[in-house]
C-alpha positions in Angstrom: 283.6 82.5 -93.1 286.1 81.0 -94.9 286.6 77.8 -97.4 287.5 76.0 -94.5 284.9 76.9 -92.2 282.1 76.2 -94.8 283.7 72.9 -95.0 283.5 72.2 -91.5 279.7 73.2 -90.9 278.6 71.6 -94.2 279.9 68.5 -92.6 278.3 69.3 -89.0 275.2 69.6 -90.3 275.2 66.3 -92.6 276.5 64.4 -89.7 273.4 66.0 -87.8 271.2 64.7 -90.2 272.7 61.4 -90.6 272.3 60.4 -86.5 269.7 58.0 -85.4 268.0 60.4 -83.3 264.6 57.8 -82.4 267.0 55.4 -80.5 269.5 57.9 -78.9 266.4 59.7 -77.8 265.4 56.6 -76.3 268.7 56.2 -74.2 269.3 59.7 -73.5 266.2 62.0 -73.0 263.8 61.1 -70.3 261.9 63.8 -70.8 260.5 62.7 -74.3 256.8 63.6 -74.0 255.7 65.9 -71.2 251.9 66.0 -70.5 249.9 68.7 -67.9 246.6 68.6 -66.9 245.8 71.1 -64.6 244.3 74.1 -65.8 245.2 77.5 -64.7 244.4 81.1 -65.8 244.2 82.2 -69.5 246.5 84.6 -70.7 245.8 88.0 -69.2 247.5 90.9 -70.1 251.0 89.6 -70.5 253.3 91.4 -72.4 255.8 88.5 -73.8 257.8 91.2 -76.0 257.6 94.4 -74.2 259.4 95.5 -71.2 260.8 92.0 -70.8 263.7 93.3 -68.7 263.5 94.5 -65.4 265.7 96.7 -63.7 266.5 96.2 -60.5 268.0 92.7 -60.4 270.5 92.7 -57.1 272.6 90.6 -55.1 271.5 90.6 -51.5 274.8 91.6 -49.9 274.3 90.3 -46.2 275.7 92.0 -42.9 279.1 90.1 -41.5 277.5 88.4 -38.8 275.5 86.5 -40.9 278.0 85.2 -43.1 280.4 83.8 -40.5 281.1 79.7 -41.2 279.0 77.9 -38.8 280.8 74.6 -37.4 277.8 72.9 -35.7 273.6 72.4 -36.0 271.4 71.3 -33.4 270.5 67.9 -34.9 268.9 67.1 -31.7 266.4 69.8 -31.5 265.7 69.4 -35.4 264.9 65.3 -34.7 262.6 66.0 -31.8 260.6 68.6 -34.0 257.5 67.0 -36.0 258.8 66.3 -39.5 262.4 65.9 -38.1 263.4 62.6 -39.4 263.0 64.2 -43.2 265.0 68.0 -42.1 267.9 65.8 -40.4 268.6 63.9 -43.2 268.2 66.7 -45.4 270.6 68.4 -43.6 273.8 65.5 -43.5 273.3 65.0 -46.9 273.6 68.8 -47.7 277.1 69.6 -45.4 278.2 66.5 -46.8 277.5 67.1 -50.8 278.3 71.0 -51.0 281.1 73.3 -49.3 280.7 75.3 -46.5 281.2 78.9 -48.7 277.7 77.6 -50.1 275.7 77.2 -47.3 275.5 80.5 -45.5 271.9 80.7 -46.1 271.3 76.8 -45.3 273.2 78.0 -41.7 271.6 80.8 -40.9 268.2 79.6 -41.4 267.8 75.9 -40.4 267.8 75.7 -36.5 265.0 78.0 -36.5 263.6 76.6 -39.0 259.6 75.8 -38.5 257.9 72.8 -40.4 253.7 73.1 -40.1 251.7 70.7 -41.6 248.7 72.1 -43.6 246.1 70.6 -45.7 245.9 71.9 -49.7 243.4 69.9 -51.6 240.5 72.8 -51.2 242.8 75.9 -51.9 244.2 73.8 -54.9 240.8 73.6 -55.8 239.8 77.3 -55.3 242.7 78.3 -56.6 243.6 76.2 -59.2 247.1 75.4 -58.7 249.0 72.5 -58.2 250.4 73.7 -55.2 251.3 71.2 -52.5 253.8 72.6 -50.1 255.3 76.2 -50.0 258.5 77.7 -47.9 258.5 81.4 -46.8 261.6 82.9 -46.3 260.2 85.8 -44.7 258.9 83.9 -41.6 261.3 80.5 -42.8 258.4 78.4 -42.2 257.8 75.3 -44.7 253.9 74.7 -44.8 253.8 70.8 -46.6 250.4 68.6 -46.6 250.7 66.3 -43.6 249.6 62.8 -44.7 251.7 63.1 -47.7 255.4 65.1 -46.8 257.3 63.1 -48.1 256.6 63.9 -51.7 257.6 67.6 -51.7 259.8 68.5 -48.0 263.4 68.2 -49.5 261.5 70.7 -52.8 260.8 73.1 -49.9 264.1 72.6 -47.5 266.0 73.2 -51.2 264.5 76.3 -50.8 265.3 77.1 -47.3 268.8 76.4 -48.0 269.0 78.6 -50.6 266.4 81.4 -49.5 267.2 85.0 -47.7 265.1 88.2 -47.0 266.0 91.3 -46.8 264.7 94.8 -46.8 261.2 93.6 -48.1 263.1 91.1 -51.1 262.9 87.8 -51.0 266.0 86.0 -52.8 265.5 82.3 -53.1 267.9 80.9 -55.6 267.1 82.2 -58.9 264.4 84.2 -58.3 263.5 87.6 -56.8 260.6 88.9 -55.4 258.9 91.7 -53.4 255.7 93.3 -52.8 257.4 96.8 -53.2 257.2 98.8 -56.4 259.7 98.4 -59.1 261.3 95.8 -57.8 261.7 93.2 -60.2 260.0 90.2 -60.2 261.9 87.3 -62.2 263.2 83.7 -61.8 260.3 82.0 -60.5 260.4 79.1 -63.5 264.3 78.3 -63.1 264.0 78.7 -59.6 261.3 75.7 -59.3 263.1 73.8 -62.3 266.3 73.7 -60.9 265.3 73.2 -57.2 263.7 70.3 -58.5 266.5 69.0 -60.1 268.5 69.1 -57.0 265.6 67.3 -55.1 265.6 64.7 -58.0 269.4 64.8 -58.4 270.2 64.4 -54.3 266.9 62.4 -53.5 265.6 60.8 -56.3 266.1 57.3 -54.7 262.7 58.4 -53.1 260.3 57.6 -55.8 257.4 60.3 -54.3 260.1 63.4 -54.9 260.0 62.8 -59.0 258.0 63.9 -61.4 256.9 68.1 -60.6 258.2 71.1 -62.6 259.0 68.4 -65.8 259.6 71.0 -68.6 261.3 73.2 -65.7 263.6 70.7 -65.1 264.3 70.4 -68.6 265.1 73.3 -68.7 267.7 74.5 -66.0 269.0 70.9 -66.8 270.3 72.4 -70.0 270.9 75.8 -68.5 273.3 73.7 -66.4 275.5 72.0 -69.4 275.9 76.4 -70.6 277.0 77.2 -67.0 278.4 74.4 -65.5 277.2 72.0 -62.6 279.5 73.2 -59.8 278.9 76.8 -60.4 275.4 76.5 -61.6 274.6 74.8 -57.7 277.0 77.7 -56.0 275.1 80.3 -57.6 271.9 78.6 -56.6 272.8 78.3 -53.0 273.7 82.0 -52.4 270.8 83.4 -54.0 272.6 84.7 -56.9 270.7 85.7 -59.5 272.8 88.2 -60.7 275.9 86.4 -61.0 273.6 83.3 -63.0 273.0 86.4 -65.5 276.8 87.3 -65.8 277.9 83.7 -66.4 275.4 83.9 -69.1 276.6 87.4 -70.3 280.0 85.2 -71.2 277.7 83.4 -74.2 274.7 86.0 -75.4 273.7 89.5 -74.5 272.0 90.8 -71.4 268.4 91.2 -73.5 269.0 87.5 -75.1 269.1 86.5 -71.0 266.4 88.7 -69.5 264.1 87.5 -72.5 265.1 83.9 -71.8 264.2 84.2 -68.3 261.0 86.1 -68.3 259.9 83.5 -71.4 259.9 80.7 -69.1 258.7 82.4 -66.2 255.4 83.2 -68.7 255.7 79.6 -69.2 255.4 78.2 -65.9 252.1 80.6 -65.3 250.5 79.2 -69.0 251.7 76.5 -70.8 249.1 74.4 -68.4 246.2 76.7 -69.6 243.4 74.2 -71.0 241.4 76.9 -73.2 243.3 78.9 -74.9 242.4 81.0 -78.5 244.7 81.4 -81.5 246.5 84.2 -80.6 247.8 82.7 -77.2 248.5 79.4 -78.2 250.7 81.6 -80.8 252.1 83.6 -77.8 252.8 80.4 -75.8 254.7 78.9 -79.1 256.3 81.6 -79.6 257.7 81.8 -76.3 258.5 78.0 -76.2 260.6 78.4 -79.1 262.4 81.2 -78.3 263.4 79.7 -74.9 264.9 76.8 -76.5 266.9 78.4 -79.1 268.6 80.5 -76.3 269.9 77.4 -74.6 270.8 75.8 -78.2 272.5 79.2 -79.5 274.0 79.6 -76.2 275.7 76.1 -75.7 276.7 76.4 -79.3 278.9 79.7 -78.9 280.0 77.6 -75.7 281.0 75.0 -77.9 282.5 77.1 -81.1 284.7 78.6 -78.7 286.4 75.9 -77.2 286.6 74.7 -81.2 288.6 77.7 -81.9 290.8 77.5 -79.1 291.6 73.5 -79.5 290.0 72.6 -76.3 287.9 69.8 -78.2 288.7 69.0 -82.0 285.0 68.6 -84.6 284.2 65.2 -84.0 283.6 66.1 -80.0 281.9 69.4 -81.2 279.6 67.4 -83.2 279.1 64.6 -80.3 278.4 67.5 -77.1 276.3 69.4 -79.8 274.2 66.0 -81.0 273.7 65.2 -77.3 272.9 68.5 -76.1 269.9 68.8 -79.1 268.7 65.4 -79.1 266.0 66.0 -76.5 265.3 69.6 -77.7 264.0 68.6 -80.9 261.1 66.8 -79.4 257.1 68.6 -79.7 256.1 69.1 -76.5 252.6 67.9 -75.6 250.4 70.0 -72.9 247.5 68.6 -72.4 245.1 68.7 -75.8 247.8 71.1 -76.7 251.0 70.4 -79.3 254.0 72.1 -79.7 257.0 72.5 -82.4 259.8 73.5 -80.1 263.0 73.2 -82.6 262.8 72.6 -86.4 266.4 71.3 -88.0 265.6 74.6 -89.8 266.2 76.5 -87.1 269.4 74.4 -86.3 270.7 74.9 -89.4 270.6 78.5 -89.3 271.6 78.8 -85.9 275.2 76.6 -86.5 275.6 79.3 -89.8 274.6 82.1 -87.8 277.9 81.5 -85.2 279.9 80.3 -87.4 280.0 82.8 -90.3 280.4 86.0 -87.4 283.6 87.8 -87.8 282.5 90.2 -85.4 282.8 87.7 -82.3 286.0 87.3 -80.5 286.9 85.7 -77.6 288.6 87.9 -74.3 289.6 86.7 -70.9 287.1 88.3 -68.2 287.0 87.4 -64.5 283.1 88.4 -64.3 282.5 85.0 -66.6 283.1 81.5 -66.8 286.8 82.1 -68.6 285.5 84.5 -71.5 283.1 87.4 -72.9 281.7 87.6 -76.2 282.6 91.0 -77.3 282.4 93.3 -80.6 285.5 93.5 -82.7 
């Protein structure tokens, strides 16, 4: 790092320190204090640092016939159907918001579609989940509670329309799962964020659809800023979780992502636990924090390169980087529980960390957003 350089990140960081962070906060973040409740299993057996990584991530490739452009649906068969009023309008809003190259899996499995109402309150109570509705792409069948639908139906058609199965895998947006052997199991915490953040996004106007997955949401919400909105929902559509993990490959390395994603997948399975000992409140802490310095360290080589390249000058590095942050260094309540998520500690070392690497240059690459972090 140079004289130059220093200059420039000593004054990053004392502009940092210098915002009003309570009454931005108050404008910007509506997720300031996130609460849970509901009490699932204690920490069994789960390996947070070892064999983190799966192997067998894939994209589904899918036979021609099914990926052929469709030009009509039955909207008449989908009305007279019970539930049909909430699928048909699902449906307009979805050909009308994203293009046709993203909705091969919307296509192919909406007019056969089935919609079953099913009550959950006693296996919520066996069970212990919050569970309210649930789509299958294997037999595409949304199950949702019949007196109250409207709360989570577009959640589960988001999931239809973005959900395939083949050869025993399910892919539904970012997530993959099987029943077979050594096929990995990831994605289940981004999947649920971010499908919620479409629901919210698209039909949020509905007050009942708000308010599920909050620190999910928060989540792919940032993953969204690293990745971008158009691509981030393209990926999502198609079932792509390997292409989420290249476009991620642009900003940190393949262990920083599959880390990442298997910390908040541990996350969405415990951070409601009610009764927890030392040791897995540690675990839980420790996973909390290392989630959110992925996103921050990630959005900040994001940033550092379009610095270097001129495609924002410091003052809008310091304004995307203070807005990004702002709701990041908020504790996050869970129930009786408290948690440090970001320390301006770790921010400061962070910012020095990318800034004083000589190794890191910037290439052109066609399997990323525009570049790849690479060593010199």
């Amino acid at each position: 790092m140079d004289h130059k350089e220093k200059l420039e990140l000593n004054d990053i960081l004392i502009q940092l320190e210098q915002i009003d962070y309570i009454s931005i906060i108050r404008m910007l973040s509506p997720i300031i204090f996130i609460t849970y409740y509901t009490t699932s299993k204690v920490i069994d057996r789960y390996e947070l640092h070892k064999d983190f990584k799966p192997k067998n991530i894939s994209r589904v490739s899918l036979p021609p016939e099914l990926i052929q452009e469709y030009s009509s649906i039955d909207i008449e068969k989908l009305a007279s159907q019970r539930f049909g009023e909430a699928v048909v309008e699902f449906a307009k809003l979805i050909i009308t918001k994203f293009p046709s190259k993203d909705l091969t899996n919307f296509y192919n499995n909406l007019n056969e579609l089935k919609v079953v109402p099913k009550k959950f309150g006693l296996q919520n109570f066996v069970m212990k989940t919050n569970i309210a509705a649930n789509y299958s792409s294997k037999n595409n069948q949304i199950q949702v509670d019949g007196d109250n639908y409207t709360s989570t139906i577009y959640h589960e058609l988001f999931h239809m329309a973005s959900s395939v199965y083949k050869d025993g895998v399910r892919y539904s947006g970012f997530r993959q799962s099987s029943l077979k052997p050594g096929i990995a199991d990831l994605g289940k915490a981004l999947n649920e964020g971010y499908t919620q953040l479409l629901t919210e996004r698209y039909f949020g106007y509905k007050e009942e659809v708000r308010g599920t997955y909050k620190f999910e949401v928060h989540i792919t919400n940032k993953l969204e800023k690293i990745v971008g909105q158009e691509k981030m929902e393209s990926l999502y559509l198609n079932a792509n979780l390997l292409g989420l993990i290249s476009e991620l490959k642009g900003y940190a390395s393949e262990d920083e992502i599959m880390k990442f994603i298997s910390g908040t997948d541990f996350l969405i399975e415990h951070l409601n636990d009610k009764r927890l000992f030392p040791f897995e409140k540690e675990m839980i802490t420790s996973s909390l924090k290392n989630v959110i310095e992925f996103l921050f360290r990630t959005y900040i080589v994001k940033l550092k390169r379009q610095l270097d390249i001129g495609a924002l000058d410091m003052n809008k590095f310091i304004n995307n980087l203070a807005t990004f942050i702002w709701p990041l260094e908020i504790s996050l309540k869970c129930g009786k529980h408290r948690y440090e998520i970001l320390t301006l500690e770790i921010l400061h070392e962070s910012l020095r960390t990318i800034f004083d690497a000589p190794d890191l240059t910037v290439n052109a690459s066609e399997t990323t957003n525009e570049y790849i972090l690479k060593d010199r």
